[in-house]
N, C-alpha and C positions, 0 to 999 in steps of 0.2 A: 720349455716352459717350466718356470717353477711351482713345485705344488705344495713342497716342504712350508713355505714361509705364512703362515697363519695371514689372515685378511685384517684391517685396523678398520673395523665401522666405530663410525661414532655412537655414541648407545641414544634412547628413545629420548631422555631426559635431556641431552647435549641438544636435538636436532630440535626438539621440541622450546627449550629454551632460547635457543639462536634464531630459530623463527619469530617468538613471541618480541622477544626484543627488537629485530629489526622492524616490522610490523608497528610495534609502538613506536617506534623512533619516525619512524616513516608519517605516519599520523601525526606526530606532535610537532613535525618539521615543516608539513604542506598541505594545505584544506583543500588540496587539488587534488582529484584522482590522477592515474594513472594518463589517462589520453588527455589530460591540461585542464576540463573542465572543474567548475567548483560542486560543491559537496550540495544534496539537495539540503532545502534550510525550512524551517517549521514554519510558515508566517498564519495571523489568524483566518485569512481566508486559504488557505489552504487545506486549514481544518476543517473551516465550511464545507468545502468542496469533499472530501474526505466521507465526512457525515452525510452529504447530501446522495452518496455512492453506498453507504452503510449503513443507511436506514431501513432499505427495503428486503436486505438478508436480513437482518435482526427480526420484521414485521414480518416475513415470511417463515424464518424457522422456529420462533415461537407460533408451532399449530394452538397450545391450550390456551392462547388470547384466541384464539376464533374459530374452536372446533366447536360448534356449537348450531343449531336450527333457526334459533329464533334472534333479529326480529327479522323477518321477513321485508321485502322490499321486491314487490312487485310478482309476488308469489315466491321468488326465487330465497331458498336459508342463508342466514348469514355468512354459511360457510363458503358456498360460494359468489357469493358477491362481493365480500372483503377481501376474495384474492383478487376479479377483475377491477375494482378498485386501485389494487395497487399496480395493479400492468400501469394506468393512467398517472399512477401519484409517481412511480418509479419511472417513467417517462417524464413527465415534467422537472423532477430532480435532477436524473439526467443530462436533461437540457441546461437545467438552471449549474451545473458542475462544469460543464461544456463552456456555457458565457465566462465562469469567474475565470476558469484555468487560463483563457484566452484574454481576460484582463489581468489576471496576475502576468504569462508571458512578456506582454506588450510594457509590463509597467518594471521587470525584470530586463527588459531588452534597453528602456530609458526613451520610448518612443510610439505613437501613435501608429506605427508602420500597422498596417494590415493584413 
């Protein structure tokens, strides 16, 4: 075995740029991944559905919209009743993200199929 003969790595900058570039190349050549399918695409109901998923963390982690006592509703402070509120409003969302995805699919696939 020889041990005299120094190793020839390529250096960070080499490995780093030969990846970058095939990478781009690769992207500008095929809108297909890897296993043949296409790239997911932005449509407006898509964003609906997006929003309809991302409403209820925003409503939720902003506590100083609803830390607060009053107004009351049925004795119970606002604070918690604007959370079981949203168990209901984030279920219905839910739902409503569930129907479009499944008509976006259906209208992605170019047919009624069920």
């Amino acid at each position: 075995m020889e041990r005299d003969r120094p190793l020839d790595f390529p250096s960070i900058t080499e490995v780093i740029s030969e990846g970058t570039e095939i990478a781009m190349s690769e992207a500008a050549e095929a809108p297909e991944t890897a296993q043949g399918k296409q790239q997911p695409t932005i449509t407006p109901l898509r964003v609906v559905i997006a929003l309809c998923l991302f409403a209820p963390f925003v409503a939720m982690l902003w506590v100083s919209s609803y830390a607060k006592a009053e107004p009351l509703f049925a004795g119970i402070p606002f604070f918690y009743w604007y959370q079981m509120l949203w168990v209901l409003i984030s279920t219905a969302l839910t739902m409503v993200a569930y129907k479009l995805w499944h008509l976006d699919q259906r209208a992605r696939k170019g047919g009624d199929a069920r």
